[in-house]
Each structure stands twice: as structure tokens, then as C-alpha cells.
C-alpha positions in Angstrom: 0.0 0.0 0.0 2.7 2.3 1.0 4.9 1.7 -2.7 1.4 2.7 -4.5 0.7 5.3 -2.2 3.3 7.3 -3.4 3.2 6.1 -6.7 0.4 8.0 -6.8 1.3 11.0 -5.1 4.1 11.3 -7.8 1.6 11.2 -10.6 -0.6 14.1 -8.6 2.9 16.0 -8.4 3.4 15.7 -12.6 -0.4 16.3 -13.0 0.5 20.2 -10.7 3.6 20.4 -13.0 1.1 20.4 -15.9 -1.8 22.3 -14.4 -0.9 24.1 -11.6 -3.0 22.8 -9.7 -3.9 19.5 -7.6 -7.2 20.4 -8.5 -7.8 16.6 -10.3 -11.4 15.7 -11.9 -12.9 13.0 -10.2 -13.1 11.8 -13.9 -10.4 12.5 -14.9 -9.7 11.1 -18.7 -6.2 10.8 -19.4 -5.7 9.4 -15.5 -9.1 7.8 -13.9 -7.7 6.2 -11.3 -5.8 9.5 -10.1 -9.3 11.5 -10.1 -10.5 8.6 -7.6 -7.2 8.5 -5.5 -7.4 12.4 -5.0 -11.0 12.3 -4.1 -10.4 9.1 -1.8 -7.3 11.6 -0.3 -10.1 13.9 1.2 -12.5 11.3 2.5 -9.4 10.1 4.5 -8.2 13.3 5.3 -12.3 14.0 6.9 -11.9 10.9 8.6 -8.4 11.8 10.4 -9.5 15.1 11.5 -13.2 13.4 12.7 -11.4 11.1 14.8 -9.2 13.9 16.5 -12.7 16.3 17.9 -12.0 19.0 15.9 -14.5 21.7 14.5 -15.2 21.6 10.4 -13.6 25.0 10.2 -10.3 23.9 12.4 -10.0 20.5 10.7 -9.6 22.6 7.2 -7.9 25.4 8.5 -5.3 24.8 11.4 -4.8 20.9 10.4 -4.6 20.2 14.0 -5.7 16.9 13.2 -3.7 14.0 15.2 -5.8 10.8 14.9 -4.5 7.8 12.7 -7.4 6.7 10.8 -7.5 4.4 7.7 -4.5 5.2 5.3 -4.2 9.2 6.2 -1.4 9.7 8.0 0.9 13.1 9.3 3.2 12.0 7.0 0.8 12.1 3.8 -0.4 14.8 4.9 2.4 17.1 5.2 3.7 15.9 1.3 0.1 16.7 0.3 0.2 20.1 1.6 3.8 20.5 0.5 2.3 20.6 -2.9 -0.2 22.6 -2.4 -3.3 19.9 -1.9 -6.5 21.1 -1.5 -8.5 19.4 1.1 -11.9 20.9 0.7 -13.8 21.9 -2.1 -16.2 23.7 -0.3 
């Protein structure tokens, strides 16, 4: 998991190089299963910052989120934000 993990964090960081953004499609053509990773990125990133009893607006905004929860972890987290991820859409 961890080998395809960043597989596909390098093919986010090509699809920024290309872009400009991280802002993937969830159907995304050329890549489909990078528009699925990216959108599965923020459902774990929710589920992190759920577990550690943090407002909405703090989860998204401070990342004061601590709890280890399915996949998301303070290390994936800081390369996403490295990059310039966007966790919330809203």
C-alpha cells in the first residue's frame, strides 16, 4: 500500500507540474484512477481530523488533526500540503 501510495502522489505532483494545480477531476480522462485516489485523499483526510474532535472550520484550516485513521497519516499529509493539496472543495 505504502509503494502505490506514493506512486500515486508522484503522478498528482506531474499532474501540478502540468496544471498548476492539484485540483484533479474526479473523472479524470487521461488518469481515472488518479481523479479517484485524490478524491479518496479527502475522505481520508475527513476521517483523520473526525477522529481527533475537531471543529469543520479547524480540521480545514489549522490541520490540527492527530488521529491515525485508515491510510491518512501526518506524514501524507504534510507531502500533500507540500504541494499545495486542497482538502476541501467547499
Amino acid at each position: 500500500h505504502e509503494a502505490s501510495w506514493w506512486s500515486m502522489f508522484d503522478a498528482l505532483k506531474l499532474y501540478k507540474q502540468y496544471t498548476g494545480d492539484t485540483l484533479v477531476p474526479q473523472k479524470y480522462e487521461a488518469n481515472p484512477q488518479l481523479g479517484y485516489w485524490v478524491m479518496n485523499q479527502r475522505q481520508l483526510y475527513r476521517k483523520f481530523c473526525e477522529g481527533g474532535g475537531y471543529s469543520e472550520q479547524q480540521q480545514y484550516h489549522n490541520n490540527k488533526c492527530s488521529y491515525s485513521h485508515g491510510g491518512m497519516n501526518e506524514e501524507r499529509i504534510e507531502a500533500l500540503e507540500g504541494i499545495g493539496f486542497v482538502w476541501s472543495l467547499r
